[in-house]
C-alpha positions in Angstrom: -20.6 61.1 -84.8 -23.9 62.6 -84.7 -26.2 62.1 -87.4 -27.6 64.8 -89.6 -30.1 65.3 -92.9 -33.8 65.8 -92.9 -34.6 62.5 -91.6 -32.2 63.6 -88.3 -33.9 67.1 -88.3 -37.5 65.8 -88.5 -36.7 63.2 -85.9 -35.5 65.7 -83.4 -38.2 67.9 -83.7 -40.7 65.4 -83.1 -38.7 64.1 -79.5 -38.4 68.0 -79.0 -41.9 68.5 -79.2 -43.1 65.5 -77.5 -40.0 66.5 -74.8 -42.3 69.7 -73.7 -45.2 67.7 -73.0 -43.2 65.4 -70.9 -42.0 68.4 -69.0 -45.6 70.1 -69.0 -46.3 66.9 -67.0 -43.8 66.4 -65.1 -44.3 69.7 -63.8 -47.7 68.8 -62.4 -46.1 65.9 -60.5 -43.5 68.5 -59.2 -46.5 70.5 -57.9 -48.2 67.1 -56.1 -45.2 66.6 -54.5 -43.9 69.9 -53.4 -47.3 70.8 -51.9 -45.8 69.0 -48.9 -43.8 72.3 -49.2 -47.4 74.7 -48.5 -48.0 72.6 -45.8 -44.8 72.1 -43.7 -44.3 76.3 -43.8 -47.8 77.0 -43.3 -49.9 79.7 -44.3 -49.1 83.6 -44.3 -51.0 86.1 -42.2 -52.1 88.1 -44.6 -54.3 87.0 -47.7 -51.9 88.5 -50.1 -49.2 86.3 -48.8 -51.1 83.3 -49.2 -51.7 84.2 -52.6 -48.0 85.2 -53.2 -47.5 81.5 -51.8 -49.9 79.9 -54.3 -48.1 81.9 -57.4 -44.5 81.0 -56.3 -45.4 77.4 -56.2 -46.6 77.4 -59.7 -43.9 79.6 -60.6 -41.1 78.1 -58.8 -41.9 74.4 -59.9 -42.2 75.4 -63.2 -38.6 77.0 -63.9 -36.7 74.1 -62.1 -39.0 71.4 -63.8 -38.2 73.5 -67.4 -34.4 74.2 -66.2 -34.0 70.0 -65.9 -35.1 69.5 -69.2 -33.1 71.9 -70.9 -29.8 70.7 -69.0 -30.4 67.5 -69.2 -32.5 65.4 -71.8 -32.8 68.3 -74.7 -29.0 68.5 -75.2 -29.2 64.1 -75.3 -31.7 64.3 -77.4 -29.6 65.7 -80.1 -27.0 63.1 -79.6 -29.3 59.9 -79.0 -32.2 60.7 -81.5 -33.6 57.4 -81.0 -36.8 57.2 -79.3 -36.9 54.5 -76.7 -33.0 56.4 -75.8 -34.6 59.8 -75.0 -37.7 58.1 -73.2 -35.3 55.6 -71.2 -33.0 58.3 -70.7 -36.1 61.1 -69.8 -37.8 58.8 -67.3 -34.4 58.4 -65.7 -33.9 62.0 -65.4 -37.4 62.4 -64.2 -37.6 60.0 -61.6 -34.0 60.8 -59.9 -35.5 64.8 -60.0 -38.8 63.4 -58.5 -36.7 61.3 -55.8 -35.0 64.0 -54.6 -37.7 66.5 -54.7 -39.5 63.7 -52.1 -36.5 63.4 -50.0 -36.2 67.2 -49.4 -39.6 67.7 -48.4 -39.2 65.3 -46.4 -36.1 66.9 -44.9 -38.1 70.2 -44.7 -40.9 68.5 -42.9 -38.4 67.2 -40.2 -36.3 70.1 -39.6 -37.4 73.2 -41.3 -34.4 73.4 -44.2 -33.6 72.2 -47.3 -30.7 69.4 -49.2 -27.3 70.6 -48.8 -24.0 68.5 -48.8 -24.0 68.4 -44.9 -27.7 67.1 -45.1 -26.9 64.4 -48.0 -24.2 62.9 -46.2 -25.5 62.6 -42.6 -28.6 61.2 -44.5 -26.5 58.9 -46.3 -24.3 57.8 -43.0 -27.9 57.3 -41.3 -29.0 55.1 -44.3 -25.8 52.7 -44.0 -25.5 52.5 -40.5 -29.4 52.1 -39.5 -30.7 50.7 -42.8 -32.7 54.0 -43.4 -35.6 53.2 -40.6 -38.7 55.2 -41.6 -37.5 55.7 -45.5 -38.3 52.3 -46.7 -41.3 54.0 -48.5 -39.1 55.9 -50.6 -37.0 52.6 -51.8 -40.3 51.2 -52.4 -41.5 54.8 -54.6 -38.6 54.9 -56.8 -39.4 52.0 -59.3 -43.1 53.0 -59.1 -41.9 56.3 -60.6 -39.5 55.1 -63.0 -42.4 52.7 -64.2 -45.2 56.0 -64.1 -42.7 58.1 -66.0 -41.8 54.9 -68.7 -45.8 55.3 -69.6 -46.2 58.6 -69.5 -43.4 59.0 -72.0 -45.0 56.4 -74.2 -48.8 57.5 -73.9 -47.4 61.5 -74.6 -45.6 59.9 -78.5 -48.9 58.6 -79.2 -50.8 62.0 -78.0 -48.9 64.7 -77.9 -49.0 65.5 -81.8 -52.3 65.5 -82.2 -52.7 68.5 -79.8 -49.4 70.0 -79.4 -50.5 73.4 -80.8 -53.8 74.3 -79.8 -53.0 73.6 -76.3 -49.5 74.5 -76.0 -50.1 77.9 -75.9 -53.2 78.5 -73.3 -51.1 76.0 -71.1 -47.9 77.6 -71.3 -48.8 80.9 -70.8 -50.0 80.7 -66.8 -47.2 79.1 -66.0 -44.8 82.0 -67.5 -47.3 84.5 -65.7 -46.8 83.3 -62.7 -42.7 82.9 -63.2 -42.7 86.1 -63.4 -44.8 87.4 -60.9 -43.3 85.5 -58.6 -39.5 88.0 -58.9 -42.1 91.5 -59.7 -43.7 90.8 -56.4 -41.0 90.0 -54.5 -38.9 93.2 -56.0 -41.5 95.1 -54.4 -42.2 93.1 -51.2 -38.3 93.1 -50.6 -38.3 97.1 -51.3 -41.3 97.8 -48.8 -40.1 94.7 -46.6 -43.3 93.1 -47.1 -42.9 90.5 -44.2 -45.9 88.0 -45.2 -43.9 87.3 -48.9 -40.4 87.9 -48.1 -40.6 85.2 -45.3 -41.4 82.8 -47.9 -37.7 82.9 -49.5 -36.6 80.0 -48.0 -39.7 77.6 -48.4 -39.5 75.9 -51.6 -35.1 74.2 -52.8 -33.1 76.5 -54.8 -35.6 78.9 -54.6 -33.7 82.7 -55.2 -36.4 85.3 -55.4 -35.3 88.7 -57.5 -34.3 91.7 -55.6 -33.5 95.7 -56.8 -32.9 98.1 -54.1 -29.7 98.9 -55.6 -31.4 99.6 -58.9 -34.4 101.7 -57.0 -32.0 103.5 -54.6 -29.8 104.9 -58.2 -33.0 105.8 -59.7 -34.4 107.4 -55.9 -37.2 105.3 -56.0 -36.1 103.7 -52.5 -34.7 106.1 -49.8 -31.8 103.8 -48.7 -31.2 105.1 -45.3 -35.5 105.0 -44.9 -34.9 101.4 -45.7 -32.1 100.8 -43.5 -33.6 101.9 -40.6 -36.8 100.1 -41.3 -34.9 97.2 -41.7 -33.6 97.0 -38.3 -36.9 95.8 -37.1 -38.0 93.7 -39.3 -37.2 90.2 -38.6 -36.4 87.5 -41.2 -36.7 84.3 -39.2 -40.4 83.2 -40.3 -43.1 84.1 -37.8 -44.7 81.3 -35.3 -47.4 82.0 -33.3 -46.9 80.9 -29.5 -48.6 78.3 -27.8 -47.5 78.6 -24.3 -47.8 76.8 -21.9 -49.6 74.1 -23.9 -51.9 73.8 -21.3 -53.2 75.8 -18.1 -51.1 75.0 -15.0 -52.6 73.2 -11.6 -51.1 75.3 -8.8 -51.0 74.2 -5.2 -49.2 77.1 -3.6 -47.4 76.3 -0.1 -48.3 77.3 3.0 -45.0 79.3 3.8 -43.9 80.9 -0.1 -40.2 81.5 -0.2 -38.4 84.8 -1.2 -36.6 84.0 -4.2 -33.4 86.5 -5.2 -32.2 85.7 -8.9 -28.7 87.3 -9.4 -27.2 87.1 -13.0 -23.8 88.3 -13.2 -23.4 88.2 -16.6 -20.3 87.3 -19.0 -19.2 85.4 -16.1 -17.2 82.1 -16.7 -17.7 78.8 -14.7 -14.2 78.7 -14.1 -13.5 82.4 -12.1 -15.5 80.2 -9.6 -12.2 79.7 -7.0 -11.3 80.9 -3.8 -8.7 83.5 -5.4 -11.0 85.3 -8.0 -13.8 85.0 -6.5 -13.7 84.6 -2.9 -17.4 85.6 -1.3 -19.5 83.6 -4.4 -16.7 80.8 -3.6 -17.4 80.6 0.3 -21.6 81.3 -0.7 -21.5 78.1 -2.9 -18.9 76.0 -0.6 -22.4 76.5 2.2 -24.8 75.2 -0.9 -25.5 73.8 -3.8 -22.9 74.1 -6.7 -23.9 73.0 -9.8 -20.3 72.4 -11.7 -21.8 71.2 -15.4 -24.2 73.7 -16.3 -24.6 75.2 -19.4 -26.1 78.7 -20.5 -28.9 78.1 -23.2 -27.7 81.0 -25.2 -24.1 82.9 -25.8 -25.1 86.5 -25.7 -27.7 88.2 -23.0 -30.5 88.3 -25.1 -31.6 84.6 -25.5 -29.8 83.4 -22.5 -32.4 85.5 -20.1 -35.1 84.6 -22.1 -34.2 81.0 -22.1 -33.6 81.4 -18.3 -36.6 83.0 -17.8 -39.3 81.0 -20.1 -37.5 77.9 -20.3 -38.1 77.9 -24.1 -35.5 77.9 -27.0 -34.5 81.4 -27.6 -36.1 81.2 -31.8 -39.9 81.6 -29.7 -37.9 85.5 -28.2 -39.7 87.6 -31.0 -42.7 86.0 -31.2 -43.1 86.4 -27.4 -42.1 90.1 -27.9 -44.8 90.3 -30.4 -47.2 88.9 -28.4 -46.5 90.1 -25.1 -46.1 87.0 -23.5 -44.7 87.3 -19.8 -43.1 83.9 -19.0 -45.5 81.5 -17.1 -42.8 82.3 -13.9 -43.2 85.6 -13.5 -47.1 84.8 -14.6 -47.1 82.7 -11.5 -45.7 85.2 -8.9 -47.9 87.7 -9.6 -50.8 85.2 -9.4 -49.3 84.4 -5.9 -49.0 87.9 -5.0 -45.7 88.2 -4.8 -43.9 91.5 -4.1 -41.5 92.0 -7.2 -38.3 94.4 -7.3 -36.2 94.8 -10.3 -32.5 96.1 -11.0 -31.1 95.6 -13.9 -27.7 97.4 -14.7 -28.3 99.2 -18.4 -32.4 99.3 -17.5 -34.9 97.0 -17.7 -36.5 99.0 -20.9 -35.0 96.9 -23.6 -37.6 95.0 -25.8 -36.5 91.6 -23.9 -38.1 93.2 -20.7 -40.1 95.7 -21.4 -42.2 93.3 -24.1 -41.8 89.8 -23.4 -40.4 88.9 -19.7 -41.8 91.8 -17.5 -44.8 92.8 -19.8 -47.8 92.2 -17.5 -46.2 94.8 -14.6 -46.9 97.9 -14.4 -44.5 100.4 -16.2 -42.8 102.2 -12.9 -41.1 99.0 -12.9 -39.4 99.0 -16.1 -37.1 101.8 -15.8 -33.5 102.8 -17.8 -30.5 103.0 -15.7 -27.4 103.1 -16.2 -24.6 100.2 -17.2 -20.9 98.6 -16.5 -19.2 99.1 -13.3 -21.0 102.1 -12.3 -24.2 100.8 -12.9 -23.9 97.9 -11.3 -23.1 99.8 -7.9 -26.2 101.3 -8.3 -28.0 98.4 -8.9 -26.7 96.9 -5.6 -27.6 100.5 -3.4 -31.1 100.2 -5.3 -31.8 96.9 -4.1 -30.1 97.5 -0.4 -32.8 100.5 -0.4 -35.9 97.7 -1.6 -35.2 95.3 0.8 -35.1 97.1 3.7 -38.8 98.3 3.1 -39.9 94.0 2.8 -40.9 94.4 6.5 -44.4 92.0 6.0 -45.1 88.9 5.7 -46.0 89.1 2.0 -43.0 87.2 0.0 -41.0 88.9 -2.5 -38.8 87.9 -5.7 -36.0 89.9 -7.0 -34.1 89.7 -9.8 -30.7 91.4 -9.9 -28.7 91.9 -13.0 -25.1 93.1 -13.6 -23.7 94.1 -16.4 -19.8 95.1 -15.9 -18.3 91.6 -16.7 -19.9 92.3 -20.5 -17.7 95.2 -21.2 -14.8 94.2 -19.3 -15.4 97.5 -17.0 -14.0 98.3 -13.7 -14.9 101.3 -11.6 -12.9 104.7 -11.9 -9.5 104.3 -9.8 -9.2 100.5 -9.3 -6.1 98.3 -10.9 -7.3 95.0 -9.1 -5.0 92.3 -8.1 -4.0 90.7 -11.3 -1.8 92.3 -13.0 -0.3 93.0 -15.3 -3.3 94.5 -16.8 -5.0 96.4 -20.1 -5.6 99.8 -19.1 -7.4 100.8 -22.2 -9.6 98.7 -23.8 -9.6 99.3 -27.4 -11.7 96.2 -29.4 -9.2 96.7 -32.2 -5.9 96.3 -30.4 -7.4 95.0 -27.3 -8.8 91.3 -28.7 -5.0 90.0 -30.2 -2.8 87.5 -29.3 0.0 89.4 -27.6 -2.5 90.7 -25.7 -4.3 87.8 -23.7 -2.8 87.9 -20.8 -3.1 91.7 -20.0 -6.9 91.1 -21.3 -7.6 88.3 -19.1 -6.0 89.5 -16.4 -8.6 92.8 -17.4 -11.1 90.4 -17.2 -10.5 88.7 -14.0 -10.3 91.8 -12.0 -14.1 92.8 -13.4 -14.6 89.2 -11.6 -12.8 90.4 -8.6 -15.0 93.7 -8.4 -18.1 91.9 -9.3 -17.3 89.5 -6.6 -17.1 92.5 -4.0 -20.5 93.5 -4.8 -21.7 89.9 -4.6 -20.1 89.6 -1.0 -22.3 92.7 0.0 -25.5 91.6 -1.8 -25.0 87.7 -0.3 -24.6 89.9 3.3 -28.0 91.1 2.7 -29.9 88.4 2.6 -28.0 86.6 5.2 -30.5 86.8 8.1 -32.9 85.8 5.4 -32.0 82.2 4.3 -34.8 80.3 6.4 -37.1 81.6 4.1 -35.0 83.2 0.7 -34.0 81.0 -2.4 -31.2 82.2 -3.8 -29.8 81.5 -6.9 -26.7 83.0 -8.8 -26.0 82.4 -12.2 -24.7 83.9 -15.3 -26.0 85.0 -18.9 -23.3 83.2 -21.3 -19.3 83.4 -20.5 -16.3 85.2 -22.1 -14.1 83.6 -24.1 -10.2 84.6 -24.8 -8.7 83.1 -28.0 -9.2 79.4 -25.5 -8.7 77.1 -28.6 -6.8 78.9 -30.5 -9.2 80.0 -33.0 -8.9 84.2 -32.7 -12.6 84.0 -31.2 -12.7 86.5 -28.6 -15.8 87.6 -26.4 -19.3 86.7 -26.4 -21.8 86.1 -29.1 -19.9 84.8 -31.9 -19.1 80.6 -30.9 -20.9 77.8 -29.2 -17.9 76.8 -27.4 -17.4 75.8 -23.4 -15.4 79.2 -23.1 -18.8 81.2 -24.1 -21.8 79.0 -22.6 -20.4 76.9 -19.8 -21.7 79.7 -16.3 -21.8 79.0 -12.4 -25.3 78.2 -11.2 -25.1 78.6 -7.4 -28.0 77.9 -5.3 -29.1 78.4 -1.7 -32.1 76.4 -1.1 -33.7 76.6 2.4 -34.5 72.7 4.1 -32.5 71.2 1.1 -29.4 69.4 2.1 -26.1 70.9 1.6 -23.4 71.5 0.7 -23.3 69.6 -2.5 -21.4 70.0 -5.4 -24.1 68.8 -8.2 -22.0 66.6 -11.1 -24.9 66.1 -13.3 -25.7 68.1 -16.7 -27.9 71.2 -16.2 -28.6 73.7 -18.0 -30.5 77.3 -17.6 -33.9 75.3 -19.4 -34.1 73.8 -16.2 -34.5 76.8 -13.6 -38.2 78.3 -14.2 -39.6 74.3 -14.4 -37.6 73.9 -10.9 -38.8 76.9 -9.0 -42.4 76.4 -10.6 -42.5 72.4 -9.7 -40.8 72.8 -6.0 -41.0 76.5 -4.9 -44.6 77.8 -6.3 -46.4 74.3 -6.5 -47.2 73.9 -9.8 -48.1 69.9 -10.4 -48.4 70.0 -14.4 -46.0 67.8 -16.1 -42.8 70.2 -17.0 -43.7 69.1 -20.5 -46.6 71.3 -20.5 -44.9 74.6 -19.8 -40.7 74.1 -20.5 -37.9 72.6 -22.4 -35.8 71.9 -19.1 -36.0 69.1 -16.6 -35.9 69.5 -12.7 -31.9 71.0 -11.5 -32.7 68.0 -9.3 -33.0 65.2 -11.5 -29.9 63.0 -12.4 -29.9 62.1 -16.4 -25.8 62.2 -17.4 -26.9 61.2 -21.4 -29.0 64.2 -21.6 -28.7 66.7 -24.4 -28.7 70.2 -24.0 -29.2 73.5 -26.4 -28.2 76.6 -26.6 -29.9 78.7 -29.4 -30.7 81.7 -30.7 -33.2 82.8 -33.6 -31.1 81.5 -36.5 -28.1 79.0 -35.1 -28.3 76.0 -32.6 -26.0 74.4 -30.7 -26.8 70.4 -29.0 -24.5 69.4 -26.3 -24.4 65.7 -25.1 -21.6 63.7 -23.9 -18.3 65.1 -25.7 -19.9 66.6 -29.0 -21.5 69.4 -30.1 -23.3 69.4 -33.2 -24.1 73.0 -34.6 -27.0 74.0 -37.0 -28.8 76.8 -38.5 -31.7 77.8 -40.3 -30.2 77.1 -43.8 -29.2 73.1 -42.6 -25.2 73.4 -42.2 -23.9 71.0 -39.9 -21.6 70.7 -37.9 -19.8 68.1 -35.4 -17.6 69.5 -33.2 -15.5 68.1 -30.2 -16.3 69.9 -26.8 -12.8 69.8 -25.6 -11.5 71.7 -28.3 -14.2 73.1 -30.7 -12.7 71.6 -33.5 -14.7 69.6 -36.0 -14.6 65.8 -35.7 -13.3 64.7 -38.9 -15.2 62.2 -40.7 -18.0 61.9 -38.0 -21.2 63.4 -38.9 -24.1 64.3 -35.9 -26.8 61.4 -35.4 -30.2 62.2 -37.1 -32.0 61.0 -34.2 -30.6 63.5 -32.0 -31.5 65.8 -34.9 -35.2 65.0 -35.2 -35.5 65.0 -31.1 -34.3 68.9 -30.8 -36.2 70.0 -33.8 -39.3 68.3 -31.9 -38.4 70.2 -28.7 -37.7 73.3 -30.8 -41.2 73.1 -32.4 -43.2 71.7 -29.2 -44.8 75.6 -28.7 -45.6 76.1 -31.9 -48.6 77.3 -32.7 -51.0 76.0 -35.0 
């Protein structure tokens, strides 16, 4: 029963009162311990941001230090109006808020999200299986807090009503400014996609920053289709700036540099690799090196080439887009003075080329052309035409790209030998259940026909292999409802089906055949050609992710990423993460979710080292 009277008002009023300085100072050892927060996201670009930044904090810390209060101890202090209850009972509160504040910045120090369930628990497995190495400190913290807030909470009755109105009011008022501020601003930073402050959404827990467009587009302050179109390139994965490579590369070229011919048929599955859908790549790779474990580092075209190209995590693609930053490959070949020939099916004027991979060659280069079957024909005539004309000593490196596997496309008048087959493609009917096997069946004679024009491009080259590296590989795979999940396609899973490609090599004086058993991945291609085709001696630290295709480590782990999701592969499991910190681990054989197993933090802390390695400072 709870008491009541003057003696029970006058009492509560008192712990109410003295309650809102505890909170006023509590909030100021919110702020010292979510400036680790300023720090781990580092500053905006522009000065406004930074000041956005400073507001926010103030702001943001505030609220949830005020919110606690008024969830937790002001309701109990109605109910246990006794004053060593509500101080025990305040310092408790206090010190468990303060506790978990420190654990998430920590968290957001290691991997760049925030405390969720998935976190908590692979924390808490971590803890019991490994005795928490490297959180001793915060065992050790925790009764230094509780003792901190104990005084604080004793030194505040004998001070606080002495001063409780003349300073309540000057120190209250700031804090309420900048509350407020911090949803006005971002209203209007969100409406005029105001990158420096809307990037800043996801730095500081719980954090849920006001938006209006829907408001502004009824009252026509905000042209919705304006915004929509403005929107679409704006990115909102938080700018890094580049550093790459970390270091400038010691080159000692060879005497004799090799042609190198890069073919990436892409959407192209490891397993079409047999003598029946693809017979010409099948006899090419039965006469050199097979690589039968290799892994895309990205499920769509985009970050795949750019991982395959730059050897970096695809997150760094807009940033190097931004900065124009050719990869330090193609860097290198030009610096050689090598003779370079591009033909990409769909053009090689999209952003990925045209900004990032292929930005320091001249613009006659970069040309649109078209896609699918057709334009992969062309493609092939095109480069037929270019390598006749490489009469000179001078080397050359080409990169050939074909596109029909992507759309399933097949060229006017040809069934193919599978059958039977989908006629029509039609995403809406074509991706169901009843209609796998006429889909795959689709899909394996694109494979067939790409094979065809891999049997004339491999005939090319053929009086060439003394002196021509060739390698053919794929962008990501296709996958066709494998496990059962309705996941059709490209782009939407981590699974074998989508990044598990062919990497076929022809390497001139290198033994073969072999069929290579070992884990690779498409990280590892640039450091190998750099390292044992261009002479580069720098430690493959210094310029990739990858390792050497040549060197043996069967425990290795391998990603494949794009700018918000990441997928580690070692062993049997795959462990899936984003930008927000869901987490998943998933069993390679099936893509199912390992129940009651959660991923291994070390592995955790290792990529999202690797994944921050180019960072910029």
């Amino acid at each position: 029963m709870v008491e009541t009277g003057p003696h029970y008002r006058d009492n509560v009023s008192r712990l109410i009162g003295w309650g809102h300085w505890f909170v006023f100072f509590n909030i100021l050892l919110a702020m010292a311990v979510s400036s680790r927060y300023l720090f781990a996201a580092g500053l905006p670009d522009s000065a406004l941001g930074i000041g956005y930044m400073l507001v926010s904090w103030v702001g943001h810390f505030a609220f949830l230090t005020f919110g606690t209060y008024l969830l937790t101890l002001f309701p109990l202090t109605f109910l246990f109006p006794k004053l060593r209850a509500v101080q025990f009972m305040g310092a408790g509160i206090a010190t468990s808020a303060l506790t978990l504040l420190l654990v998430d910045t920590q968290v957001f120090s290691l991997f760049g999200f925030h405390l969720n369930p998935s976190v908590w628990r692979l924390l808490l497995d971590q803890a019991q299986a490994e005795g928490a190495p490297g959180w001793g400190w915060l065992f050790a913290l925790v009764p230094v807090l509780f003792v901190l807030e104990l005084w604080l909470g004793a030194w505040l009755w004998r001070w606080s009503p002495r001063r409780s109105r003349s300073l309540s009011r000057p120190l209250t008022l700031p804090l309420l400014v900048c509350f407020f501020l911090t949803h006005s601003v971002h209203i209007w930073a969100d409406a005029t996609l105001y990158t420096p402050i809307t990037l800043q959404k996801a730095n500081f827990p719980l954090s849920y920053p006001m938006t209006a467009k829907g408001f502004l587009i009824r009252q026509g302050w905000l042209d919705e289709e304006s915004y929509r179109q403005r929107s679409e390139q704006v990115s909102d994965s938080p700018q890094q700036r580049l550093n790459y490579p970390l270091r400038p590369l010691s080159v000692q070229p060879p005497e004799q540099a090799p042609n190198i011919l890069l073919v990436v048929a892409d959407g192209l599955r490891a397993d079409q690799l047999d003598p029946i859908t693809m017979p010409n790549l099948s006899r090419f790779a039965a006469q050199h090196l097979r690589f039968d474990n290799h892994l895309s580092a990205g499920n769509r075209p985009e970050p795949a080439l750019f991982s395959l190209f730059y050897s970096l995590p695809a997150h760094y693609r807009r940033e190097a887009e931004l900065e124009g930053t050719a990869p330090v490959l193609v860097d290198e070949l030009q610096r050689q003075d090598y003779r370079i020939g591009l033909f990409a099916s769909g053009g090689t004027d999209a952003a990925l080329y045209r900004d990032a991979i292929f930005t320091t060659l001249r613009s006659p280069a970069l040309q649109p052309a078209p896609g699918g079957a057709e334009g992969d024909r062309l493609m092939l005539g095109r480069f037929a035409g270019w390598l006749s004309q490489q009469q000179d000593e001078r080397p050359w490196f080409s990169y050939v790209y074909l596109d029909a596997l992507n759309s399933l496309s097949l060229p006017e008048g040809m069934d193919g030998p599978f059958q039977p087959s989908l006629q029509q493609l039609n995403p809406a009917d074509s991706y169901q259940a009843e209609q796998h096997d006429a889909l795959l069946n689709r899909y394996r004679n694109a494979v067939f026909y790409t094979d065809q024009l891999l049997g004339g491009l491999l005939g090319l080259v053929r009086g060439l292999e003394r002196n021509t590296l060739v390698i053919v590989t794929s962008g990501h795979g296709m996958e066709f409802n494998d496990n059962g999940n309705n996941t059709w396609g490209f782009g939407n899973a981590y699974s074998p089906a989508q990044l598990r490609v062919p990497l076929v090599v022809a390497w001139p004086g290198r033994t073969g055949p072999q069929r290579v058993e070992h884990p690779t991945s498409h990280l590892d291609v640039a450091p190998t050609l750099l390292q044992q085709a261009l002479g580069v001696s720098n430690p493959l630290r210094s310029y990739a992710s990858g390792q050497s295709l040549f060197t043996a480590r069967h425990g290795r782990w391998r990603l494949a990423s794009d700018e918000e999701e990441y997928a580690i592969y070692q062993h049997d499991d795959i462990t899936l993460f984003n930008r927000r910190g869901d987490l998943q681990l998933l069993n390679a054989a099936d893509y199912r979710e390992r129940e009651g197993s959660n991923p291994e933090l070390t592995l955790l802390m290792q990529v999202m080292n690797e994944l921050n390695r180019f960072q910029g400072k």
